[in-house]
C-alpha positions as CSV (number, residue, x, y, z in Angstrom):
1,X,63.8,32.3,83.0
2,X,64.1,35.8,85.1
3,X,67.6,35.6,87.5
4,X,65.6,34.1,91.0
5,X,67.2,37.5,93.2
6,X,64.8,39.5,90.5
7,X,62.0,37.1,90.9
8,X,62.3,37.6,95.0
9,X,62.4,41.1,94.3
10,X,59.7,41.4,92.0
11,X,57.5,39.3,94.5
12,X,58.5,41.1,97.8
13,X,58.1,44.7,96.3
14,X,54.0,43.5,95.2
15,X,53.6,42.2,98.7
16,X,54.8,45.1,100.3
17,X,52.4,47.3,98.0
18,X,49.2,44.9,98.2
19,X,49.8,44.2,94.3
20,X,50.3,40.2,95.4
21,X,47.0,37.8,94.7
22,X,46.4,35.0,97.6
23,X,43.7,33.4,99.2
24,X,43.7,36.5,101.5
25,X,43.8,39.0,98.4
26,X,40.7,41.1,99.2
27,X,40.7,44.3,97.4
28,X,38.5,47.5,97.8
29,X,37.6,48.7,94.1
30,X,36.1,52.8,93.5
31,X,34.0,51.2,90.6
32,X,33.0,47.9,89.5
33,X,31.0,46.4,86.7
34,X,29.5,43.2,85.8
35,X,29.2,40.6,83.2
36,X,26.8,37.7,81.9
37,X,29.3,35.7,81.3
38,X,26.6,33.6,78.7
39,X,27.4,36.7,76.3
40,X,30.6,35.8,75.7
41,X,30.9,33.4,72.9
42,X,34.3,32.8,69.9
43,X,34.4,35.6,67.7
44,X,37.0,36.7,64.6
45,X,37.4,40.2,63.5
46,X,37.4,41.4,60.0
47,X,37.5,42.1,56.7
48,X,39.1,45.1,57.1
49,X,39.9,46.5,60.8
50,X,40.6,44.9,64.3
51,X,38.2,45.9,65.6
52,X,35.2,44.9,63.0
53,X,34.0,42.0,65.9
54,X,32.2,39.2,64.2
55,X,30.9,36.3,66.6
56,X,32.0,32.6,65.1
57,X,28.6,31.8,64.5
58,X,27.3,34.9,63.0
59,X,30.5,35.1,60.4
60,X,29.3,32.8,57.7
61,X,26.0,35.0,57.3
62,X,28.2,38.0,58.1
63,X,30.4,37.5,54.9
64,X,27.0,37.8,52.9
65,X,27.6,42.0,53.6
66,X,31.0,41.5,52.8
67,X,30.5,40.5,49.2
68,X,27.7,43.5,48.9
69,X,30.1,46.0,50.1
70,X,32.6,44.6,47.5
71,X,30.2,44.8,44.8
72,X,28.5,47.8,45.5
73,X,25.2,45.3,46.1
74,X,21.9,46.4,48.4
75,X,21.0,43.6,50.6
76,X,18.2,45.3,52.8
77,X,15.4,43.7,53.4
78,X,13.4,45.8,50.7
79,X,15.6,45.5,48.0
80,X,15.6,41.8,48.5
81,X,12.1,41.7,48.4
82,X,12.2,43.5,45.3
83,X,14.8,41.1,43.4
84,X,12.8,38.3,44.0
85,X,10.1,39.6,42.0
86,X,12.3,41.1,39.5
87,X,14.5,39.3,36.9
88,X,17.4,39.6,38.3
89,X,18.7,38.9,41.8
90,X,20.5,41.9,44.4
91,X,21.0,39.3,46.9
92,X,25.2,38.4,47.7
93,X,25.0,35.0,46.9
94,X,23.8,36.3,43.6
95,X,26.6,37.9,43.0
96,X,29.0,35.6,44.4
97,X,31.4,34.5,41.9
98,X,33.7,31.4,41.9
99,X,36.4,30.1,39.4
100,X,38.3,27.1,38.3
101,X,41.7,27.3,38.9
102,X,43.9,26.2,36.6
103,X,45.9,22.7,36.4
104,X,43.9,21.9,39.6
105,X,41.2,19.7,40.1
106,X,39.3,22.3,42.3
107,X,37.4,25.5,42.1
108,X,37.8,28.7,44.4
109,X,34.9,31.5,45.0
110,X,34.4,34.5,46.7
111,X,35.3,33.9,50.9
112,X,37.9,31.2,49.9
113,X,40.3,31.1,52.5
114,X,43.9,31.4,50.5
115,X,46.1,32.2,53.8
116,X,46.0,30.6,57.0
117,X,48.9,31.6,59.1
118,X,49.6,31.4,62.9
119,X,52.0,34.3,62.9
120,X,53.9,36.4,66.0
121,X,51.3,38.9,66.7
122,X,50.0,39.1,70.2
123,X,48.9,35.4,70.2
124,X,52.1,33.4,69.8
125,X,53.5,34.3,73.5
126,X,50.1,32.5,74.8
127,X,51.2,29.2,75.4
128,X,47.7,27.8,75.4
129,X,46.3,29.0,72.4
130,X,49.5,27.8,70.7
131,X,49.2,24.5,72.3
132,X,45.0,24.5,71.5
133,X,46.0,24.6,67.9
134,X,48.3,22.3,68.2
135,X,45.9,19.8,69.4
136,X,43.2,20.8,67.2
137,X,46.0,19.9,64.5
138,X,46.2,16.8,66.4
139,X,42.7,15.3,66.5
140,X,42.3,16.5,62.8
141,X,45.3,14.7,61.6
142,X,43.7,11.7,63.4
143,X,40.6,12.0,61.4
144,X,42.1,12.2,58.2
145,X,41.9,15.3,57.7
146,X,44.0,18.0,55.9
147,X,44.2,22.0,55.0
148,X,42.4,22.1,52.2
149,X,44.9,22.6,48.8
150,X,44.1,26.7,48.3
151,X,45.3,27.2,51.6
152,X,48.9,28.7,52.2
153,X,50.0,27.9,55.6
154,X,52.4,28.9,58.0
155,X,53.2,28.6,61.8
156,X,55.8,32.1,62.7
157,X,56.0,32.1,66.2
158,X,58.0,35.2,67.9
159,X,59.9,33.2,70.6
160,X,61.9,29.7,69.8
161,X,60.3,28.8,73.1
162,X,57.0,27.9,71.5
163,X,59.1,25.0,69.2
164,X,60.5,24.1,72.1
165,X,57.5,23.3,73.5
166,X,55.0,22.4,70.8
167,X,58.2,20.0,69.9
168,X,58.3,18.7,73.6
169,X,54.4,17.5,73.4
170,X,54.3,16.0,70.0
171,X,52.4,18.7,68.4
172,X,54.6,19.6,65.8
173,X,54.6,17.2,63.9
174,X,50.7,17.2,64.0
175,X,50.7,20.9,62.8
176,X,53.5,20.2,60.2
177,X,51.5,17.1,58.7
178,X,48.6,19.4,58.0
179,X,50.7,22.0,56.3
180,X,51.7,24.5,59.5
181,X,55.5,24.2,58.9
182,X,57.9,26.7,61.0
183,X,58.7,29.4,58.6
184,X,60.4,31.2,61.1
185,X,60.3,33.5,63.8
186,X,58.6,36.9,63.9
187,X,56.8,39.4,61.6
188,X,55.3,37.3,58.5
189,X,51.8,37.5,57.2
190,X,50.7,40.2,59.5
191,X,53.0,42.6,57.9
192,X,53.1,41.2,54.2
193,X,55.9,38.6,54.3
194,X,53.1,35.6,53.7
195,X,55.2,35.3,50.0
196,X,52.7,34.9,46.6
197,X,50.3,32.5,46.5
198,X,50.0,30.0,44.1
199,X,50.2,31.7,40.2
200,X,47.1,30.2,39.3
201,X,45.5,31.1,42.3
202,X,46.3,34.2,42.1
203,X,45.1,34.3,38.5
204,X,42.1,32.9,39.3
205,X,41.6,35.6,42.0
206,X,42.4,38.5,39.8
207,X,41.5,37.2,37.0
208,X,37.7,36.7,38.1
209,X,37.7,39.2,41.2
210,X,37.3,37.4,43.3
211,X,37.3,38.3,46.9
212,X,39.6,35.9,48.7
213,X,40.2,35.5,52.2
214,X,42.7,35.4,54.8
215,X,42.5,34.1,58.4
216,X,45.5,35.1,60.8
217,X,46.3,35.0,64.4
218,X,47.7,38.8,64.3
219,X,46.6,41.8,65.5
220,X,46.2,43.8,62.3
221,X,44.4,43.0,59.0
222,X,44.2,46.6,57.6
223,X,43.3,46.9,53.5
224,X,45.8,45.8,51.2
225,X,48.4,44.5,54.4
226,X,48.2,41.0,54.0
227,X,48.4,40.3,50.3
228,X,47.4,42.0,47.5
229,X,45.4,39.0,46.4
230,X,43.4,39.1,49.2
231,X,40.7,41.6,50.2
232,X,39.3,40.4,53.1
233,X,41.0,39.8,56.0
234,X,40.2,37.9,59.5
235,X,41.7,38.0,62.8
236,X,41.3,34.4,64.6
237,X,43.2,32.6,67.6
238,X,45.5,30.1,66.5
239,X,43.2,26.8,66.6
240,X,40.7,28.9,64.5
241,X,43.0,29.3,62.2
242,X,43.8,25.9,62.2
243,X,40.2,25.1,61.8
244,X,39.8,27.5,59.2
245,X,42.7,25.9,57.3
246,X,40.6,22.6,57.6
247,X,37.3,24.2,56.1
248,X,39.6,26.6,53.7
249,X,35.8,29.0,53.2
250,X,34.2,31.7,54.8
251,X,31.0,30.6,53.9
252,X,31.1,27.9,56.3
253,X,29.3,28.0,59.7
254,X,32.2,26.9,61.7
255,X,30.3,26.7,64.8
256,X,27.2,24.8,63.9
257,X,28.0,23.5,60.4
258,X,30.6,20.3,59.3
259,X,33.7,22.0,58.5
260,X,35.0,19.5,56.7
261,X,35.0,15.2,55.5
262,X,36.9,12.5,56.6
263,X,38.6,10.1,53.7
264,X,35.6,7.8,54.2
265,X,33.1,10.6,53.7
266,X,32.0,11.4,57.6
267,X,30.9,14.8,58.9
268,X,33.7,16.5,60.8
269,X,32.5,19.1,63.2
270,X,34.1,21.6,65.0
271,X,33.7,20.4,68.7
272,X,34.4,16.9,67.1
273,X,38.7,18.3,67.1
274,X,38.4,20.8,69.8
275,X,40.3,20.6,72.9
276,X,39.0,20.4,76.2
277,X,40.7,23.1,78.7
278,X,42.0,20.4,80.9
279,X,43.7,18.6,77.9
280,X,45.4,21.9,76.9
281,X,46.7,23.0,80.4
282,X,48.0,19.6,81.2
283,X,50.4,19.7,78.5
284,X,51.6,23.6,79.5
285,X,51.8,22.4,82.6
286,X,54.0,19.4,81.5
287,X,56.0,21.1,78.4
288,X,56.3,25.2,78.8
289,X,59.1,25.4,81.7
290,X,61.8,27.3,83.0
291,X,64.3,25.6,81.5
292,X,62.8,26.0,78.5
293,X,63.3,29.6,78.4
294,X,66.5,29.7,80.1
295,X,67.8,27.6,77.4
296,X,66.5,29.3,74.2
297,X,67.2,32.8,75.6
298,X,70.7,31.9,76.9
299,X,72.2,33.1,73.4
300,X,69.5,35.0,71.7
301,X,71.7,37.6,70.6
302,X,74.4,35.0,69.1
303,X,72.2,34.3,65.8
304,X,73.5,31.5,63.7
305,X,76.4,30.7,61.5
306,X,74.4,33.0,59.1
307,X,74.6,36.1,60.4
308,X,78.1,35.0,62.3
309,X,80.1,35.2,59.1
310,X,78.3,38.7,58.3
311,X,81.2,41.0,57.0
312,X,81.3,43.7,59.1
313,X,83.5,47.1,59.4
314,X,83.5,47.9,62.6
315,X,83.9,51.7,64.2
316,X,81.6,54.2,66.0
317,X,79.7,55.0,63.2
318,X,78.4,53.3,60.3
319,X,79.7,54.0,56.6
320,X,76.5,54.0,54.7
321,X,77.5,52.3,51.7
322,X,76.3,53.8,49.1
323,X,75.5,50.4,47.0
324,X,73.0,49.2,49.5
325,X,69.2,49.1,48.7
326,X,68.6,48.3,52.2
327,X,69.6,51.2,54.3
328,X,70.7,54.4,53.1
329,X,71.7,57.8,55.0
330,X,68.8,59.3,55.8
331,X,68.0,63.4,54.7
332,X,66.3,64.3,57.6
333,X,69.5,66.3,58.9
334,X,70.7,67.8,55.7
335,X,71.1,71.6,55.2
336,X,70.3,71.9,59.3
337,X,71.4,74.8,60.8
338,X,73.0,75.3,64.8
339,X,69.9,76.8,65.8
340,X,66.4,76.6,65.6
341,X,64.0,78.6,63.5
342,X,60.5,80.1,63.4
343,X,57.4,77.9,62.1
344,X,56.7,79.0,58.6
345,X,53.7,80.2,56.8
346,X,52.1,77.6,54.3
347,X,51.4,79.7,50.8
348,X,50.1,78.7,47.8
349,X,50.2,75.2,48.6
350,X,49.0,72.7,46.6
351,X,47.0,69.7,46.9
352,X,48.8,66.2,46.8
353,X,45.6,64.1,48.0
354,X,42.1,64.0,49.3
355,X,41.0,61.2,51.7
356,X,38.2,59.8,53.2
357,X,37.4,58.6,56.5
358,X,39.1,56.2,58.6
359,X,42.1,56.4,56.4
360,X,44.4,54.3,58.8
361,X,48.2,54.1,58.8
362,X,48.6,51.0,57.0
363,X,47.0,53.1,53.6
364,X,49.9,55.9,54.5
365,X,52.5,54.2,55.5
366,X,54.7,51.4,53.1
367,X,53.4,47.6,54.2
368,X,54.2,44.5,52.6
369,X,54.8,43.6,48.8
370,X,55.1,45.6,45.9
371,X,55.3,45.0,42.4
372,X,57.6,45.9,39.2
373,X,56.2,49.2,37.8
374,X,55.3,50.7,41.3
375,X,57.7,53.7,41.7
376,X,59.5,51.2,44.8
377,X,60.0,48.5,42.3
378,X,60.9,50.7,39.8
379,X,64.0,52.2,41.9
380,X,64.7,48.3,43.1
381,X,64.9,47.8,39.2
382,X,67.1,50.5,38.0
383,X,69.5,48.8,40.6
384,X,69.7,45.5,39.1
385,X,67.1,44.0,41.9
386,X,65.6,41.1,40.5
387,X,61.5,41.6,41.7
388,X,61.9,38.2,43.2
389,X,64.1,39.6,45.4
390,X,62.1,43.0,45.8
391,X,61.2,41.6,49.4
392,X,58.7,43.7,51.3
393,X,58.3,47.5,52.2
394,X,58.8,46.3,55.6
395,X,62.2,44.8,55.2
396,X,63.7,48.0,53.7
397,X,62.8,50.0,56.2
398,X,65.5,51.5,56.3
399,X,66.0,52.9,53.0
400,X,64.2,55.6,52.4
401,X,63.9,56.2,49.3
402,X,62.4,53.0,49.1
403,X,59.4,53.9,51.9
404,X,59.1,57.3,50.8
405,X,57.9,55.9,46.9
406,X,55.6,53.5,49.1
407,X,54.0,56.2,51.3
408,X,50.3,56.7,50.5
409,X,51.1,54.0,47.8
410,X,48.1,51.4,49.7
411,X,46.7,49.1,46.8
412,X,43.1,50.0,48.1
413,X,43.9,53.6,49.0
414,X,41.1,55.8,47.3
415,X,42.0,59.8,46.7
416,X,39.0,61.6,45.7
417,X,41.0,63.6,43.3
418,X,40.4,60.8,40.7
419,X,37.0,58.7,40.1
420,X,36.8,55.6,40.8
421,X,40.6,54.9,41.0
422,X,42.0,52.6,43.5
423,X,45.9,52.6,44.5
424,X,48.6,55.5,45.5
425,X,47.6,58.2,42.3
426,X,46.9,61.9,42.4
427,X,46.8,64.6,39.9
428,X,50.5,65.6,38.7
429,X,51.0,69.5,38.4
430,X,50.1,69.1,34.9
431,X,46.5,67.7,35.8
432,X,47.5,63.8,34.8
433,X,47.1,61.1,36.6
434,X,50.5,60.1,38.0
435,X,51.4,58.0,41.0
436,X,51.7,60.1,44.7
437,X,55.8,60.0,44.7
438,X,55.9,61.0,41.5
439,X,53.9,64.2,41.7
440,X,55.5,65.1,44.9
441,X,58.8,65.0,42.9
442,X,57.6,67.5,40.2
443,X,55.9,69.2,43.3
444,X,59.0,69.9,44.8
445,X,60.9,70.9,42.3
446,X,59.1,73.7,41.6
447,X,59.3,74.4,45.0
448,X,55.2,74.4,45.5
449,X,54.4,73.4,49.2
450,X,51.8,70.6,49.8
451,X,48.9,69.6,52.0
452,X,46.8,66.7,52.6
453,X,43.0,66.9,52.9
454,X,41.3,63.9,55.0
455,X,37.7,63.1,57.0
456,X,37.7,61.4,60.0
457,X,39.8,59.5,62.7
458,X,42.6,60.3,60.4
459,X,45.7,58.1,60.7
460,X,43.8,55.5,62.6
461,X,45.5,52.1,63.5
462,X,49.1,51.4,64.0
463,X,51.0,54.6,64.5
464,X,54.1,53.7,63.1
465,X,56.6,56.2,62.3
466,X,56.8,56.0,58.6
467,X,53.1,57.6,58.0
468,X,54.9,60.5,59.6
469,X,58.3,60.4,57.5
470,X,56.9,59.3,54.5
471,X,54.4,62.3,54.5
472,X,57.3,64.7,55.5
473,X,59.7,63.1,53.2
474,X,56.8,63.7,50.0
475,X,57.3,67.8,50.8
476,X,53.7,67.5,52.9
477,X,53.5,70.5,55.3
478,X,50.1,70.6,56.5
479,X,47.0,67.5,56.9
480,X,43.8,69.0,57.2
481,X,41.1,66.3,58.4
482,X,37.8,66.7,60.4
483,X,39.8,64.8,63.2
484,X,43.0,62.9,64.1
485,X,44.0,59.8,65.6
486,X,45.9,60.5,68.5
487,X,49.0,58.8,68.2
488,X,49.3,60.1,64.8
489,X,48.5,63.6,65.2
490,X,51.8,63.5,67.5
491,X,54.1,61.6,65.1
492,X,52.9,64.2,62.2
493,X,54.5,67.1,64.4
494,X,57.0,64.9,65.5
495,X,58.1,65.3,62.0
496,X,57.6,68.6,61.8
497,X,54.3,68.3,59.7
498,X,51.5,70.4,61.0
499,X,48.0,69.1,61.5
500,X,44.7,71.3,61.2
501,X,41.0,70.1,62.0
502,X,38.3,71.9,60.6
503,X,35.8,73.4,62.5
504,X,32.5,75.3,61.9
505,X,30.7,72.2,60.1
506,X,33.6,72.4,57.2
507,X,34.3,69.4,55.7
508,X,36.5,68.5,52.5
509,X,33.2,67.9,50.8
510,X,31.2,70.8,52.3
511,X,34.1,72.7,50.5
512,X,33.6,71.1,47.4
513,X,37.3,70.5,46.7
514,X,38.7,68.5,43.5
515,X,42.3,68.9,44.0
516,X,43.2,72.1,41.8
517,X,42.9,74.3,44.7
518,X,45.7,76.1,46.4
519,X,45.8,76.6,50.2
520,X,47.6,79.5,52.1
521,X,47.8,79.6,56.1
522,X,49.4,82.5,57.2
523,X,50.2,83.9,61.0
524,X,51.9,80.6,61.7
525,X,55.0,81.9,63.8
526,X,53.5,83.1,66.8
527,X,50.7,80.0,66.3
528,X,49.7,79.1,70.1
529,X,49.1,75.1,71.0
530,X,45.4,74.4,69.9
531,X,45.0,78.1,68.3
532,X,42.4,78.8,65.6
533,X,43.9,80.1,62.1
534,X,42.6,81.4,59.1
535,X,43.0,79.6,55.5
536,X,42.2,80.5,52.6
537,X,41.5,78.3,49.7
538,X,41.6,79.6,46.1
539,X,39.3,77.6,43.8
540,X,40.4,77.0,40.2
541,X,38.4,79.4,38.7
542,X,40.2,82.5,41.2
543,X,37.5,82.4,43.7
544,X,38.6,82.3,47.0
545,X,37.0,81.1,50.3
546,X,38.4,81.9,54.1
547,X,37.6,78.6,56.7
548,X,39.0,78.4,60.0
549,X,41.0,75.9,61.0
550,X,42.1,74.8,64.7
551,X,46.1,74.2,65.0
552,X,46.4,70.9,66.2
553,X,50.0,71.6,67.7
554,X,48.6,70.8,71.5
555,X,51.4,71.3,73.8
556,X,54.2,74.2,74.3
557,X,56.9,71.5,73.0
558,X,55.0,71.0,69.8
559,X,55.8,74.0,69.0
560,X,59.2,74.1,69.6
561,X,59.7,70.6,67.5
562,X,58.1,72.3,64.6
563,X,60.6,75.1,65.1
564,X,63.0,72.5,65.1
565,X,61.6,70.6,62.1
566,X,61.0,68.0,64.1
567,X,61.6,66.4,66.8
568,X,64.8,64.8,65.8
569,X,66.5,67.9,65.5
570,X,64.7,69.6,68.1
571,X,66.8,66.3,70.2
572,X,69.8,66.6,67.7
573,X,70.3,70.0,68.9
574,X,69.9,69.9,72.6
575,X,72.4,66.8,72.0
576,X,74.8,69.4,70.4
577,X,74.3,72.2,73.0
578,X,74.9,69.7,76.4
């Protein structure tokens, strides 16, 4: 749909520069690399991270380990050896658990698939993925087949282009008779905004422990994102997802087993409803055109008679009404001066939490639902907000006092501080257990500082900016890990928090820390990008112990954004001074 002078452009400018591919396109490479192409075969990813690669046929077996890691069981090859001469079994499937669920005719067990949702991520904007599932929706429905009834489905594509088009080859109907309804368009499951499941499915789930499953055609499936009834979570194209849907269990082999029955009681395989290539690009071919786009984006920015009669004030700026549990005026410029100032010293700080490895972004930063007596929920409450209109984290983004009680507030986010505790707690000043926000609160009132301890590739996965203002918002001045994810390390100072990585061997465990230690770094005004400092931790009983830390402010402009308190105001006030 691109204006055809831009499209003329766009081509000449690649010709001119040897960037256009023809029969004559013969480029010279510096390096090359080759690859068996028999080694590639369909693959998911999951239970917990993007990149956890699992190949289709390997999943079913693969999901064994999952259930051991969730119960804490030991599946090696001795152990096993040992349980079956012993009473009592160590291997996953005995430990599996299933459940009836009640008012239904049908049990659920562990690797049931509760969510099946094509959803915006990545995916959607491939017209022949979306169009694959929509023919494996098609030769299904043929067969008699149906999502099974534990399944929640959903089809949120990110452009109104793809209804156009699955609508222009028949295929929506298909998807919508075997339960993939539009929802609507954008961020849904991937970010939380699946909705609840079922109420005695999700009793039957918590109820038993079960660990349910969710398959998705996103790009993230990070602990506790998707659903707090689920616990592990798969990344799939969109006809696996449709297939999964079909089979509604992880257990199943899709790629060599039946996936599912027809009425009349026939195996139904999975190359029995897969599309051939051809089949698929015929219909792009025939349904995903210009016009098609050209249409649909002609008045993208209208919106409907919805958001038309939206009541609005007008003006330069905005009011910030003072009612609204959506968006509120943010603090981040209050009490700032004209000028910038000096990086301060961290003293006597104490400790808000201590992480593990890998702890990514989506255990930081607020993501998806929350529930009554979480300290969100309770602020929703105490402003007449009904919890079945709580909405998500992500939704009320812009509130943050909202995002700033949901910050390290992960359902599966484990601090060391407190054994065996899952979920956003620490130690209070006190020495109870209280939740994150609130002992920041009591933190901050007495004016104590606070740091954050962490292992490895902290702040992993999606960057996004509110692991960076909710840590700075929660009076966090410092993180100390072993190392940092990249993108993260830079929104931290961003926001004017300062991250240190230990060195010499040290480690949050090598130091032995429980939480009631203090922290002082001192010399941090004329700090240097990358320099080493000296802090010194004072243990509970008075002792005290020096460790070095390296400064992980990289560049010259780091440092002057931590001058600035971040780099808002470090842009705020070269604004001011132009």
């Amino acid at each position: 749909g691109r204006d055809k002078d831009r499209i003329a452009l766009v081509e000449a400018y690649a010709k001119e520069n040897g960037f256009w591919r023809d029969a004559d396109y013969d480029p010279v490479y510096t390096s090359t690399l080759e690859l068996d192409m028999t080694t590639i075969v369909p693959a998911i990813s999951g239970p917990k991270r993007p990149q956890d690669y699992v190949a289709l046929d390997a999943a079913a077996q693969a999901f064994d380990t999952v259930i051991a890691d969730f119960r804490g069981v030991d599946i090696s090859d001795d152990a096993q050896d040992m349980a079956a001469e012993g009473p009592v079994a160590t291997k996953p499937s005995a430990t599996a658990k299933s459940a009836k669920v009640d008012g239904e005719d049908y049990e659920i067990r562990d690797g049931s698939v509760v969510i099946a949702s094509i959803t915006s991520c990545t995916n959607t904007s491939n017209p022949y993925v979306m169009i694959g599932a929509g023919l494996v929706a098609r030769k299904a429905r043929e067969l008699g087949l149906n999502r099974k009834p534990w399944v929640k489905t959903s089809l949120a594509p990110g452009s109104q282009v793809v209804t156009e088009y699955l609508e222009g080859a028949g295929l929506q109907e298909d998807l919508d008779a075997i339960g993939f309804d539009l929802v609507g368009y954008g961020c849904t499951t991937c970010i939380g905004n699946s909705g609840p499941l079922q109420p005695e499915i999700s009793k039957a789930v918590n109820d038993n422990d079960l660990i349910a499953v969710s398959v998705l055609s996103g790009n993230r499936n990070f602990e506790g994102r998707i659903s707090p009834d689920v616990r592990a979570n798969y990344l799939a194209s969109p006809p696996l997802v449709v297939a999964y849907a079909l089979s509604g269990d992880m257990n199943i082999d899709m790629a060599n087993d039946p996936i599912a029955q027809t009425p009349d009681g026939k195996d139904v395989y999975l190359k029995d409803i897969w599309p051939t290539d051809k089949e698929i690009a015929d219909l792009v071919e025939r349904v995903v055109t210009r016009d098609a786009f050209q249409s649909k984006y002609a008045d993208v920015f209208k919106g409907d008679e919805k958001w038309q009669a939206v009541d609005v004030s007008g003006g330069e700026t905005y009011d910030w009404p003072p009612q609204s549990t959506y968006i509120q005026n943010p603090p981040y410029f209050q009490g700032m001066s004209k000028d910038a100032g000096t990086i301060s010293d961290i003293e006597d700080a104490g400790i808000l939490a201590i992480l593990g490895d890998m702890i990514t972004t989506d255990h930081i930063s607020p993501a998806g639902s929350f529930k009554p007596e979480t300290p969100a929920g309770k602020y929703l409450t105490e402003r007449q907000v009904a919890p079945r209109d709580f909405n998500s984290y992500g939704s009320r983004r812009g509130n943050h006092e909202v995002m700033m009680r949901g910050t390290f507030a992960n359902i599966r986010i484990k601090n060391e501080m407190l054994e065996g505790v899952e979920g956003g707690y620490t130690k209070g000043p006190d020495g109870d257990q209280t939740s994150i926000y609130d002992a920041s609160m009591a933190y901050q009132e007495a004016g104590k500082p606070l740091v954050i301890f962490g292992g490895e590739q902290y702040g992993a996965g999606s960057s996004r900016d509110w692991a960076a203002k909710g840590t700075n918002l929660l009076g966090v001045k410092a993180v100390i890990a072993e190392s940092f994810e990249r993108i993260h390390r830079s929104n931290l100072v961003g926001m004017g928090v300062i991250p240190f990585e230990f060195t010499g061997g040290d480690t949050r465990k090598t130091l032995g820390l429980t939480g009631e230690e203090s922290v002082t770094i001192k010399g941090l005004a004329d700090v240097k990008p990358l320099q080493d400092v000296t802090a010194q931790i004072t243990y509970a009983d008075g002792t005290t112990k020096d460790v070095t830390l390296k400064c992980r402010i990289d560049t010259a402009v780091e440092i002057d954004y931590v001058k600035n308190g971040g780099v808002l105001h470090y842009v705020l006030r070269n604004l001011a001074k132009s």
